[in-house]
Each structure stands twice: as structure tokens, then as C-alpha cells.
C-alpha positions in Angstrom: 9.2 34.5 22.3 7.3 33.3 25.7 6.3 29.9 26.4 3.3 31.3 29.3 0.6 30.8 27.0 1.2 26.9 26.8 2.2 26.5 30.9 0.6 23.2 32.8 1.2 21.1 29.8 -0.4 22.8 27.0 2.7 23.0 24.9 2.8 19.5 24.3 -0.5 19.4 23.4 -0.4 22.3 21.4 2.8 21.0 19.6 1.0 17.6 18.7 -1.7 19.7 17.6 0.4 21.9 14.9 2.3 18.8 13.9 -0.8 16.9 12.4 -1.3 20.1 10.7 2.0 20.5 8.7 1.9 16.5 8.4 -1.2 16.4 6.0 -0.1 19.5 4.3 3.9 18.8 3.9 4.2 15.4 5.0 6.8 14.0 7.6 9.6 15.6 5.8 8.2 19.2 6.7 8.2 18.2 10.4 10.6 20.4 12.3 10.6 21.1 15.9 12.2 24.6 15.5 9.7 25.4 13.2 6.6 24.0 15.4 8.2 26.2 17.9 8.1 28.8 15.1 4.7 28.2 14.5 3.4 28.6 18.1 5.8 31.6 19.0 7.7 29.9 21.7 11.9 29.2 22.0 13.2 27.2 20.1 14.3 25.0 22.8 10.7 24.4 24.0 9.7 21.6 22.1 12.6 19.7 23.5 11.3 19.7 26.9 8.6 17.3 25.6 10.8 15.2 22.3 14.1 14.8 22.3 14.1 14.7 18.8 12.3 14.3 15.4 11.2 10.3 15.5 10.2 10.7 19.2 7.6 13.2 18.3 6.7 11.0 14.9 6.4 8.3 17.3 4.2 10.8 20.0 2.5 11.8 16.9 1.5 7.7 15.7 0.3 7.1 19.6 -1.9 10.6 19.2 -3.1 9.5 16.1 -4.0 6.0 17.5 -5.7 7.3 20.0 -8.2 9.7 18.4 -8.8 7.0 15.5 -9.2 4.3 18.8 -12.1 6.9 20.1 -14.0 7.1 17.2 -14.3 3.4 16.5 -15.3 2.8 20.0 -17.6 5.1 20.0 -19.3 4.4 16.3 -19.1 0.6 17.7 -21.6 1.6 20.5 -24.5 3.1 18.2 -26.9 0.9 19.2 -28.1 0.4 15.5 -28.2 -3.0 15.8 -25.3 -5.2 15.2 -24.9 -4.9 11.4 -25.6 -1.2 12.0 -22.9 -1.1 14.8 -20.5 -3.1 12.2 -21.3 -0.1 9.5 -20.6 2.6 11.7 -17.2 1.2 12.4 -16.2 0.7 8.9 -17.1 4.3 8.4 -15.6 5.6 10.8 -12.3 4.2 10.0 -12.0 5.4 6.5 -13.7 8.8 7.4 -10.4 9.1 9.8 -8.3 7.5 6.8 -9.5 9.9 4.4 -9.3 13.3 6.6 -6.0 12.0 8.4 -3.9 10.0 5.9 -0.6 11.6 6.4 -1.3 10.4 9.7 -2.8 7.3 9.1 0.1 6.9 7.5 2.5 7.5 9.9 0.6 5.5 12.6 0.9 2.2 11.0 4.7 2.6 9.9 6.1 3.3 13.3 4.2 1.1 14.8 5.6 -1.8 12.4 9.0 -0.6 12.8 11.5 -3.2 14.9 12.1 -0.7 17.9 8.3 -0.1 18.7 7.3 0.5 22.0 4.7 -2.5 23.5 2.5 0.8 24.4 2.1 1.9 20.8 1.5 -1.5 19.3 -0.8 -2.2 22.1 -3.1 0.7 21.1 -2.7 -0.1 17.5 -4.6 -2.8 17.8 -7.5 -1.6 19.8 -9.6 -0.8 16.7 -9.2 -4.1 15.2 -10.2 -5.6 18.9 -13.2 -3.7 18.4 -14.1 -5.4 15.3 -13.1 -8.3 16.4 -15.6 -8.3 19.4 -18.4 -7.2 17.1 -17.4 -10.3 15.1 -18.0 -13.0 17.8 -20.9 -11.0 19.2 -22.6 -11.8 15.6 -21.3 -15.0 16.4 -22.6 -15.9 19.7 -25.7 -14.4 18.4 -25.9 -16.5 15.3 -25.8 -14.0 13.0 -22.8 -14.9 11.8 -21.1 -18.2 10.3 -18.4 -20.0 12.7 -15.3 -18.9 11.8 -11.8 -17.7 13.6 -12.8 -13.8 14.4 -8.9 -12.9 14.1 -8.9 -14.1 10.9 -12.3 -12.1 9.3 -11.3 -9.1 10.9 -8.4 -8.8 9.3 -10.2 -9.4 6.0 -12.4 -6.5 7.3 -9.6 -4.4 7.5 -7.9 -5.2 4.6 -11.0 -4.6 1.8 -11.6 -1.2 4.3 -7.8 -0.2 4.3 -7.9 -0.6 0.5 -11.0 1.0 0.4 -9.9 4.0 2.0 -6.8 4.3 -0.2 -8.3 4.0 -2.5 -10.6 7.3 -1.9 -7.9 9.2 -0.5 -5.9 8.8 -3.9 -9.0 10.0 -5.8 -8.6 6.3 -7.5 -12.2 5.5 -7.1 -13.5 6.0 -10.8 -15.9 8.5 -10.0 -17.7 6.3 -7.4 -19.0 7.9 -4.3 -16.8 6.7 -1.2 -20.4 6.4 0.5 -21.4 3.8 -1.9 -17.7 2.2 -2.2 -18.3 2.0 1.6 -21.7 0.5 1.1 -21.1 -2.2 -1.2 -17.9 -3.4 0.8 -19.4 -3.8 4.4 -22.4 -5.6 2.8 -20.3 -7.7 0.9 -17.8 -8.6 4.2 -21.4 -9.0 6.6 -23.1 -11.2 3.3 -19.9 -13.1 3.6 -19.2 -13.5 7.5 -22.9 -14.9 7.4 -22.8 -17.4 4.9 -19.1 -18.3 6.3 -15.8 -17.8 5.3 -14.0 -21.1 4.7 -10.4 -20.1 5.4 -11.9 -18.7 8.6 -13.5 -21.4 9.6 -11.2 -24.2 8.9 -8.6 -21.7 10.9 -11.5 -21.5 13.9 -11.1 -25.4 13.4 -7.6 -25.3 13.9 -7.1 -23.1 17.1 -10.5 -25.4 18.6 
């Protein structure tokens, strides 16, 4: 076995790669390195070069996964649909990653809850929800939306979509389209950040 074809960094990459792979098909417990060098036809010693072990390439893995979700938001935030649009394309594009990803997903959001994660991974974990959170006071300042603390309504925006999507990815939907699952909760969150949220707004009250 050679390591030539992955030289100037590719291994890595390539390793990362793999490991999303086996995650969604055997979960973390099928992660090996000596298999992902298995798998890619390199030494068996290769992948050590880039983790020392198991939980530092789960951990590579969650800040990958981060990243990629991170992208998509930002960029289905920028659709220029109009705001409510905008606010759609977000939601979607967080449980179309949730849905196609959720070993991952998965993985992502329990390392970076765990006690000894890194300020770097918990910073970009929270780079989606500061995308919704900016969409929030731009509806806002725009008087689309109701007063209200944005921290607080875009958690509840993540919550009813987190449920949403695990909803979908368990099959547990009743035979309801995801699309119009999807549909019915961003109307329902937008209907409700317009006519304002009184938990949020007595918590905007309380931080003014």
C-alpha cells in the first residue's frame, strides 16, 4: 500500500471523506482508522499522521460536518427571495442536511456539547443559528416582525425544525410529505414572529 495518491494533504481530506461515508451507513461504532486506511489503500499508520486517535477524528469529523451544514445555510440565507423567502430557504436547507447527513448531524451536536469541546468547534456550531438570528432582527428592523429577543425565537426556530427533521429522518411523519411538514412549520414560526412571541418579547424586555 502507497500513500502517493493522497500527497499535499489529500489524505486528510480523503480520510474525512470516507468517514462520513461508513458514519451514515454503520454509525460511529464502525469508525476505524485502520479500516479508513483499508478503505483508501494506504498504511495503516497513515491516518495517524492526521488523528491521533478515534475521538479526534469524531471531533475532525463534527467541525467538517459544521462546516458544510454552515455553507449551505449561508448561502440559502442569501437567495434574495425576499426575507420570508430567505427565512424558507434556510429552514430547508437545514433539514435537507439533517435528513441526507443524520449520522453526522448527529455527531456534530454531541461533541460539540461534550465538557472538553474545543472554543473552535462550538464557535462554528453556532454559525447557523447566527444566521437565523440575523434574519430575525433584519425582519425586525424592517418591521416585519414583532419585537421580541431574536436569541430567544431562533432557538424556537430551531427547535420546531430540529424536531421536524427527526422526525422525517425516522420515517415518523405519518405519511406527510417533509415538503409540506416543512411548509406548515416555517409559516407557522414567520405567522408567529409577526404577530409576536410573548416569551420573546418580555425576554427582549428584560435584556433592554
Amino acid at each position: 500500500m502507497t500513500d502517493q495518491p493522497y500527497h499535499h494533504g489529500k489524505l486528510r481530506e480523503a480520510l474525512l471523506e470516507r468517514a462520513m461515508e461508513t458514519l451514515e451507513t454503520s454509525g460511529v461504532e464502525g469508525l476505524s482508522l485502520r479500516q479508513l486506511a483499508r478503505d483508501l489503500n494506504v498504511s495503516h499508520a497513515a491516518p495517524a499522521k492526521h488523528f491521533r486517535d478515534k475521538q479526534a477524528l469524531i471531533d475532525a469529523l463534527a467541525m467538517a460536518g459544521f462546516g458544510i451544514m454552515n455553507g449551505h445555510i449561508l448561502e440559502a440565507s442569501q437567495s434574495g427571495r425576499g426575507l420570508q423567502g430567505r427565512f424558507v430557504s434556510v429552514a430547508k436547507a437545514y433539514v435537507d442536511f439533517a435528513l441526507t447527513r443524520p449520522a453526522l448531524l448527529s455527531v456534530m451536536y454531541s461533541t460539540k456539547h461534550q465538557s472538553d469541546s474545543t472554543d473552535e468547534l462550538r464557535s462554528i456550531g453556532e454559525q447557523g443559528m447566527l444566521v437565523a438570528l440575523a434574519l430575525i432582527q433584519e425582519g425586525q428592523d424592517s418591521g416585519a416582525l414583532a419585537e421580541g429577543d431574536p436569541g430567544t425565537l431562533a432557538m424556537v426556530c430551531f427547535s420546531g425544525l430540529h424536531g421536524t427533521a427527526m422526525l422525517a429522518a425516522g420515517k415518523h411523519l405519518e405519511g406527510t410529505s417533509t415538503e409540506a411538514i416543512v411548509k406548515a412549520v416555517t409559516d407557522t414560526l414567520w405567522a408567529g414572529m409577526a404577530a409576536g412571541v410573548p416569551a420573546a418579547q418580555a425576554a427582549g424586555q428584560t435584556v433592554g
